[in-house]
C-alpha positions as a Markdown table, in Angstrom:
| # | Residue | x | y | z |
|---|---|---|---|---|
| 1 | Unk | 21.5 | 83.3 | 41.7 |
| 2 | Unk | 23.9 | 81.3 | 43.5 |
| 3 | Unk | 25.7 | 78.2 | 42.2 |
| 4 | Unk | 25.3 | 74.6 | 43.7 |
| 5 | Unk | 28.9 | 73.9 | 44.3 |
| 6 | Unk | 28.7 | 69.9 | 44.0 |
| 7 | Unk | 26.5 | 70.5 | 40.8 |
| 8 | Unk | 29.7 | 72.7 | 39.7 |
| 9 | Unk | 32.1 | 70.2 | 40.8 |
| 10 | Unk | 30.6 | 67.5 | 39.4 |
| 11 | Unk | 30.5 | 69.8 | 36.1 |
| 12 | Unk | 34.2 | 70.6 | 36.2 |
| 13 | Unk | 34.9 | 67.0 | 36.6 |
| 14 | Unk | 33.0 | 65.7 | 33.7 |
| 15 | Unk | 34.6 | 68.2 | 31.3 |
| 16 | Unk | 38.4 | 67.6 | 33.0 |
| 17 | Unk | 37.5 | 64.1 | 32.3 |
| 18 | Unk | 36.6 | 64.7 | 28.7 |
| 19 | Unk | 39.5 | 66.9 | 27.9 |
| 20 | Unk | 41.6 | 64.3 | 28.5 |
| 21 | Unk | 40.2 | 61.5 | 26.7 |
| 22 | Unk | 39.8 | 64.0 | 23.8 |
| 23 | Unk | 43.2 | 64.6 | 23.8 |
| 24 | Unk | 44.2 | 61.3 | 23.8 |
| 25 | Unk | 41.9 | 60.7 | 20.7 |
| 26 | Unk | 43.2 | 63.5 | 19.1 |
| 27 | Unk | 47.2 | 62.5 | 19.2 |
| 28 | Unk | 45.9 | 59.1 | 18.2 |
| 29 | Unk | 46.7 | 57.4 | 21.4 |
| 30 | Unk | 45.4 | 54.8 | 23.9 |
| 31 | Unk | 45.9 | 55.3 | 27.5 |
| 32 | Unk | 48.9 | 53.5 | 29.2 |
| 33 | Unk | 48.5 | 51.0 | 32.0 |
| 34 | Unk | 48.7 | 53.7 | 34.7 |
| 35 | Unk | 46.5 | 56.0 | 32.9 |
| 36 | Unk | 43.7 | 53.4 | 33.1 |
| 37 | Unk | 43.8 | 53.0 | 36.7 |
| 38 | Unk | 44.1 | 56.2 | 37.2 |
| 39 | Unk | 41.0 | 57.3 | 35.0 |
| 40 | Unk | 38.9 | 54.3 | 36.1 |
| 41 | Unk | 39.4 | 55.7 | 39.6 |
| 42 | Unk | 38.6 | 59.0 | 38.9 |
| 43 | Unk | 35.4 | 57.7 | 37.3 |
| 44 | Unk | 34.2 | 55.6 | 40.2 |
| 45 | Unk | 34.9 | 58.6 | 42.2 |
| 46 | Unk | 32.4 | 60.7 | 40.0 |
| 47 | Unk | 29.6 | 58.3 | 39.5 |
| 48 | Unk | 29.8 | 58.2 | 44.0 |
| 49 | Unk | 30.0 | 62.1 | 44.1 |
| 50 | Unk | 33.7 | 62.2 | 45.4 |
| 51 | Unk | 34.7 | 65.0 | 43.2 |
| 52 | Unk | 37.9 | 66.3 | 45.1 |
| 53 | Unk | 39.5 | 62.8 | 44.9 |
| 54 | Unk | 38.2 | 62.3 | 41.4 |
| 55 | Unk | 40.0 | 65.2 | 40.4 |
| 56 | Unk | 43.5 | 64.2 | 42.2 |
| 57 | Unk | 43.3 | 60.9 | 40.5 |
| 58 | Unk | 42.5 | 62.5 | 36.6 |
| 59 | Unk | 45.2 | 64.7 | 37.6 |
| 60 | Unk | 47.2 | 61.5 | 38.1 |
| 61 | Unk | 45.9 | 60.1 | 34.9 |
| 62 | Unk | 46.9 | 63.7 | 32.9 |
| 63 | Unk | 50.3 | 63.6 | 34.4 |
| 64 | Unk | 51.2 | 59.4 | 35.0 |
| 65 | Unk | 52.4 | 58.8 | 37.9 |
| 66 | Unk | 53.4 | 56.1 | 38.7 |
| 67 | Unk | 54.5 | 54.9 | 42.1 |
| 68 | Unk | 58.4 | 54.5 | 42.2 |
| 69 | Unk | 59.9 | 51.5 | 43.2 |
| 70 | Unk | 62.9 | 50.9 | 44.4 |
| 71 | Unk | 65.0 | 50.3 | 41.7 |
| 72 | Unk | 63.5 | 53.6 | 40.3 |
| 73 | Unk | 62.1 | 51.8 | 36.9 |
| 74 | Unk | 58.1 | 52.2 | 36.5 |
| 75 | Unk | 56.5 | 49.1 | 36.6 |
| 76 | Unk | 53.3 | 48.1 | 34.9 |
| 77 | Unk | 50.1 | 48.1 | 37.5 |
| 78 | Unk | 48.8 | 44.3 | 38.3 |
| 79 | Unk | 46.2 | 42.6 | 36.0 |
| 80 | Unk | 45.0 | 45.9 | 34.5 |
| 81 | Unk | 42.4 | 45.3 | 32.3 |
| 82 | Unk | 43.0 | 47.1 | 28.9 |
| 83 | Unk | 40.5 | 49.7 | 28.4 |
| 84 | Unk | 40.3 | 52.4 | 25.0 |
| 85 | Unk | 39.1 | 55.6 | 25.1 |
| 86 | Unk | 36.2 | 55.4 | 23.3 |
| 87 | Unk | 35.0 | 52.8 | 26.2 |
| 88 | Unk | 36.3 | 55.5 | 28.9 |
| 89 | Unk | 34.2 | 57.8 | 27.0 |
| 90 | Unk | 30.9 | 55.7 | 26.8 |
| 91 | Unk | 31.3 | 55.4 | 30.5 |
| 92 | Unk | 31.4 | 58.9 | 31.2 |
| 93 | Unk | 28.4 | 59.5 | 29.0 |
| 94 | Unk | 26.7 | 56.5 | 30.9 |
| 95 | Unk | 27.3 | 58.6 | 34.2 |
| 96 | Unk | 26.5 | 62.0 | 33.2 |
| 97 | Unk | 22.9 | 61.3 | 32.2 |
| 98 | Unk | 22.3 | 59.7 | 35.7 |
């Protein structure tokens, strides 16, 4: 039996995606202005099937980065929309049934 390897990336996505929401809800913590971007992205990617990218962008998410500027300080993304975990998590939910 072999193993559909989008169907398994996809998989491995969803569940990298989960762990770190899950972790976040479990230290009691709301993602930070960089981790939004980066999770939103790594959503969109899934829901279009763009599983590679979608799992460079959690691993963004997982480990903030931010880009550096040039003073070295982080600065906060542009007009990014607050979003909690449990919304990041109805989202995911919303796309793995489709």
């Amino acid at each position: 039996m072999s193993v559909d390897p989008t169907a398994l990336a996809r998989r491995n996505l969803a569940k990298r995606i989960q762990r770190f929401l899950d972790d976040l809800a479990d230290a009691g913590k709301e993602p930070t202005p960089h981790q939004i971007v980066h999770t939103a992205t790594a959503l969109r990617l899934f829901e279009l099937g763009i599983y590679p990218e979608g799992e460079n962008a959690l691993a963004k998410a997982v480990h903030e980065r931010a880009p550096p500027s040039v003073d070295g300080a982080r600065k906060r993304p542009v007009s990014v929309k607050t979003v909690t975990t449990a919304e990041f998590k109805e989202q995911l939910a919303l796309l793995i049934v489709k």
